[in-house]
N, C-alpha and C positions, 0 to 999 in steps of 0.2 A: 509784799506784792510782787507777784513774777513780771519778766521784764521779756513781752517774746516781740524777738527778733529773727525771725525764719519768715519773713511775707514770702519768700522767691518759693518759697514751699506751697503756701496758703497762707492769703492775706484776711487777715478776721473780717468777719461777715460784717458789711455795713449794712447801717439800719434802713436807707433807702430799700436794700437789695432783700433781709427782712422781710418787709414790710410788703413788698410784691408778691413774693414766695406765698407768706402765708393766706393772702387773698385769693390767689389762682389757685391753692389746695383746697378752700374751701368751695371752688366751683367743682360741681358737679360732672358738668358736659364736657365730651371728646372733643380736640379743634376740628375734626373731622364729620362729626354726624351736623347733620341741617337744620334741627329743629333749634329752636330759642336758647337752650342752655349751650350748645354748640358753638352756635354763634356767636354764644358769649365767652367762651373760651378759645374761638378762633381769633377774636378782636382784642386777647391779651395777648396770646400768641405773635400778632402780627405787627405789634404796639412794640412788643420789644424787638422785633425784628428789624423795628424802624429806629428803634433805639440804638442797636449793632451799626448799622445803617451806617445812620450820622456818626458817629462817632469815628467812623473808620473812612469815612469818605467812600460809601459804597451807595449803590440802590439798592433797597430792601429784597428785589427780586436774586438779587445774585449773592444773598445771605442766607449759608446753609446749616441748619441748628445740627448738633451731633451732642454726644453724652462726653465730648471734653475736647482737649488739643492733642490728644494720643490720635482720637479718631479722625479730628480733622486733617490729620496731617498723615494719616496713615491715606484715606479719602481720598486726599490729593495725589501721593505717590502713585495708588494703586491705576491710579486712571492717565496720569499725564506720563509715567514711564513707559506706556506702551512703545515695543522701534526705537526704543532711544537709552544710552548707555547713563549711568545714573552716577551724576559728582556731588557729592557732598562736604563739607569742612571738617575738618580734623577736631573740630572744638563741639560741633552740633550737637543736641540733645540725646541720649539712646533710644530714646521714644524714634525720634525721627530714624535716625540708621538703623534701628532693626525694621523700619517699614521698608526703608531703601536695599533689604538685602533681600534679594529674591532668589528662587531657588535654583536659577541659571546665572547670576551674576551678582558681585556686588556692586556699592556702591568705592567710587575710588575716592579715596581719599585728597582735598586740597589744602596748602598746609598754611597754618598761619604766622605771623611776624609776631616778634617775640613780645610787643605789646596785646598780641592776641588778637587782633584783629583780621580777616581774611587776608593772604595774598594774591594780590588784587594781575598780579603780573601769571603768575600760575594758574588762576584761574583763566585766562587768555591764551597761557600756549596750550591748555587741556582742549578747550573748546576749539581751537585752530587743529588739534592735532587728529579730531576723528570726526566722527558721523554726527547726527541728529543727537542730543543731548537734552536730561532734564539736569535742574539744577538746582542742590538741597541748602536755604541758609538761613539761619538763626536773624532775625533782629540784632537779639541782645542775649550774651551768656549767660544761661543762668547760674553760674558760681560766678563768675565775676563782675559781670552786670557789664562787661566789653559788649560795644555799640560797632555791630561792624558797617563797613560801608557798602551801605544795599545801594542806594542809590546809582553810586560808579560798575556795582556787581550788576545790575539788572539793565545797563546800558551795553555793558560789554557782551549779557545775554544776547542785547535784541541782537545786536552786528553779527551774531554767528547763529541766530536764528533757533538758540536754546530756549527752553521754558525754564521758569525759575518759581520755586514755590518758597515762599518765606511763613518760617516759624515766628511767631510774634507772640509768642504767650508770656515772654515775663517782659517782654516792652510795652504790650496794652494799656493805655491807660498813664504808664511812666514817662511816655514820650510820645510826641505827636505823632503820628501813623495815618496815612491817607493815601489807603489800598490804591486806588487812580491814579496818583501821581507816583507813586510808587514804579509802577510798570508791571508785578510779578502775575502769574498766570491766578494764583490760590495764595491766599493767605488765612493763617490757621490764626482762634485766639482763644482762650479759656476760660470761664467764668470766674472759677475762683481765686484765680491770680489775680485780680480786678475788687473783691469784696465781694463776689456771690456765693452763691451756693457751689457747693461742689453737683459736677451731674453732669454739666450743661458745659459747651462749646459752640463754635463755629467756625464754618470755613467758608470765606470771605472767597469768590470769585470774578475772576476780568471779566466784562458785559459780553455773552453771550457763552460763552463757553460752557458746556455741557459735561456733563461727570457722570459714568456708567454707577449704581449704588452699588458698593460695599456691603451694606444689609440689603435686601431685598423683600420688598413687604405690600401696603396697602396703597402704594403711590404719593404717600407723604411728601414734604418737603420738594415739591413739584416732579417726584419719583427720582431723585439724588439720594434718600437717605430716610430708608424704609420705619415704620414702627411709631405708634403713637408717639408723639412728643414729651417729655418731658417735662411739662408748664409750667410747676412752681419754680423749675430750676432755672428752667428760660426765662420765667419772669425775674427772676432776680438776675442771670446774666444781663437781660434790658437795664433794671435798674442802676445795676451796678457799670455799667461801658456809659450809662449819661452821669454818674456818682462821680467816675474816675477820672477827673479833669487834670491832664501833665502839669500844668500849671502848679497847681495846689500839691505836686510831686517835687516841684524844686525845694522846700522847705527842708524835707528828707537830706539834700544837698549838704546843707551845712551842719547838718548832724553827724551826716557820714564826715565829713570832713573833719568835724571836730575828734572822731573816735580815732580817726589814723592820726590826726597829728599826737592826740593824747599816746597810742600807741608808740609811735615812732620802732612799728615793725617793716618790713616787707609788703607791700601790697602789687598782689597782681597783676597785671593794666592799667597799674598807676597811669602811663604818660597816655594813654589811649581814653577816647569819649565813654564814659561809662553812663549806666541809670544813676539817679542819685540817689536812689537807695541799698546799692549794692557794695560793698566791700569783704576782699578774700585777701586775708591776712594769717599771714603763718609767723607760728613762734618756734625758731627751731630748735629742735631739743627735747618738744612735746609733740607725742603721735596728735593726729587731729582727733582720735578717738577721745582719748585721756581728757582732753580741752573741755568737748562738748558734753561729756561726763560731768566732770567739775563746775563747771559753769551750769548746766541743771541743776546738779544739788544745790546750787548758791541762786537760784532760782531765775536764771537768764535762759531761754531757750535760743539757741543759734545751732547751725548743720555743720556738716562736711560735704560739699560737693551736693549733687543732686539728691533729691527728695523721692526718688522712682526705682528704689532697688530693693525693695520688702526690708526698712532696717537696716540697712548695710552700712557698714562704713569702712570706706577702702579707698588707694591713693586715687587721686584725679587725674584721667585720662586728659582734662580739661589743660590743666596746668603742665603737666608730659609734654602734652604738643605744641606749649607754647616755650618748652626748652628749660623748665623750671622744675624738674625733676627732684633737686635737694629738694626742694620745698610742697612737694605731692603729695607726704605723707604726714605734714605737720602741718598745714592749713584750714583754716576755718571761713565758711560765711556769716557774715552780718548783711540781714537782710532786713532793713527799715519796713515797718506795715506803714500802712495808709495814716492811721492814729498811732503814730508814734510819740510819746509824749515828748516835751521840751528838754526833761531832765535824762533822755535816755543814755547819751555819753557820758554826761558823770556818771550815771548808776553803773553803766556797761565797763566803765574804767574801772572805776574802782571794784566791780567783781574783776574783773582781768589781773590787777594788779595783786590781790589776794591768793587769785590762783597761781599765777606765777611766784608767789614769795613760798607758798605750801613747796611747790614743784622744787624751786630750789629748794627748803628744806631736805626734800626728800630726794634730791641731787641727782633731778630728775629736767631740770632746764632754767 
């Protein structure tokens, strides 16, 4: 039996999330037309909106459904950079920084501490040293499941009168998040990092704040965010944000922990607050290619670096800028799913430790 370990990719579809999808496919009616079947598809629509909602500490009115977190974050950039020069983190997603590079400016890079977490000091002389400012930051990395500090970042916003939009898509659900207290203008989240279907996102918005659409269409989405909806997808993003309880994510914790101490490799962001189901572990001596190869045929699925580059696999920008260059082209993610079983660290070890004894055979690490 394969043993997959890539959730930071795509976490497998829970049966809550299932189980939504396939009923709102079977309705008939637009959430949009008036008549009885309509209606009935508008009150699933708006069920899971309410479901986003709570879960995130939002009102359902300032919960914008989109087709993933590419878009919702793209959504946000496009409307909150208006006048304002655009900071982003060294470590952020690609999705996010290719929306922050516009065609007159990029976005500038802020750097992070060698635990990988923002530089909390840099981000303050940036914001002191010019104009009006948006500001781009991840939650949580997705290679190394590093937790950065939004809270001190989105304070240090208000003081200099910055916007700050936070990426939240692989901390959904893994960790408490409660958009409100948060402080940020927009926050993005994605279905299927959660156990939904793939399709479906949202971008989470401060009460009141208005966003010009991206698409442009029928007045959808209260005219944020054109084109019929999505429903089965949305329905199962609903189910799956009330499914994904943090809580029920510490368990992941001690799993992950158990595979680094089994490894006693290299990890990441070791001393830094991580998800508990992420660990990025290099073995040097093996490209991360070779690894993730070997470990498929012995039936473990795990990545290199992010899941958004058609197939690729190539050193991490991620681990670069966090000054850990030897080890950018020999690391791997372990990314615990929701239903990770009990025995995943043993299985997970003992394929590692098989491949590494081939490797040396083959006097290859």
């Amino acid at each position: 039996m394969s043993l997959y370990l890539d959730a930071n990719a795509t976490e497998p579809l829970r049966p809550e999330a299932r189980e939504a999808a396939i009923a709102a496919m079977e309705l008939p009616g637009n959430p949009s037309s008036v008549h009885a079947d309509g209606r009935a598809a508008r009150r699933v629509l708006e069920a899971a909106r309410a479901r986003v909602a709570a879960r995130f500490g939002a009102s359902p009115r300032d919960v914008v459904f989109t087709s993933g977190g590419t878009e919702a974050s793209a959504l946000a950039v496009a409307s909150l950079r208006r006048g304002r020069r655009v900071l982003a983190g060294a470590t952020e997603h690609p999705a996010v920084l290719r929306a922050a590079w516009g065609p007159e400016e990029g976005a500038a890079p802020l750097p992070v501490l060698a635990d990988g977490t923002l530089d909390l000091a840099a981000l303050e002389a940036a914001l002191a040293a010019g104009g009006p400012a948006l500001v781009l930051l991840m939650v949580a990395n997705n290679e190394t499941g590093v937790i950065h500090p939004v809270a001190e970042a989105a304070a240090i916003c208000r003081r200099h009168g910055a916007l700050l939009h936070l990426d939240a898509v692989q901390a959904a659900g893994r960790v408490p998040l409660d958009a409100a207290a948060l402080g940020a203008e927009t926050m993005a989240v994605s279905g299927h990092k959660m156990g939904g279907p793939k399709g479906a996102g949202a971008l989470i918005l401060r009460p009141g704040l208005e966003l010009a659409p991206l698409v442009a269409g029928g007045g959808q989405e209260r005219g944020r965010r054109g084109g019929t909806e999505a429903l089965p997808a949305i329905a199962g993003l609903g189910a799956a944000a009330e499914a994904a309880d943090p809580a029920a994510a510490l368990r992941l914790g001690r799993i992950r922990d158990a595979i680094e101490a089994g490894l006693g490799l290299p990890v990441a962001g070791a001393g830094a607050p991580r998800l508990p189901n992420t660990s990025c572990v290099a073995l040097p001596g093996a490209s991360s290619e070779t690894q993730v190869i070997a470990l498929d045929l012995a039936g473990v699925r795990v990545s290199a670096g992010a899941a958004c580059s058609s197939g690729k696999v190539a050193r991490s920008p991620v681990l670069a800028a966090m000054g850990l260059e030897r080890l950018a082209g020999s690391a791997i993610r372990v990314s615990l799913p929701w239903n990770a079983p009990e025995d995943a660290a043993e299985r997970f070890l003992a394929a590692h430790a098989a491949m590494r004894a081939r490797l040396r055979g083959a006097g290859g690490g």
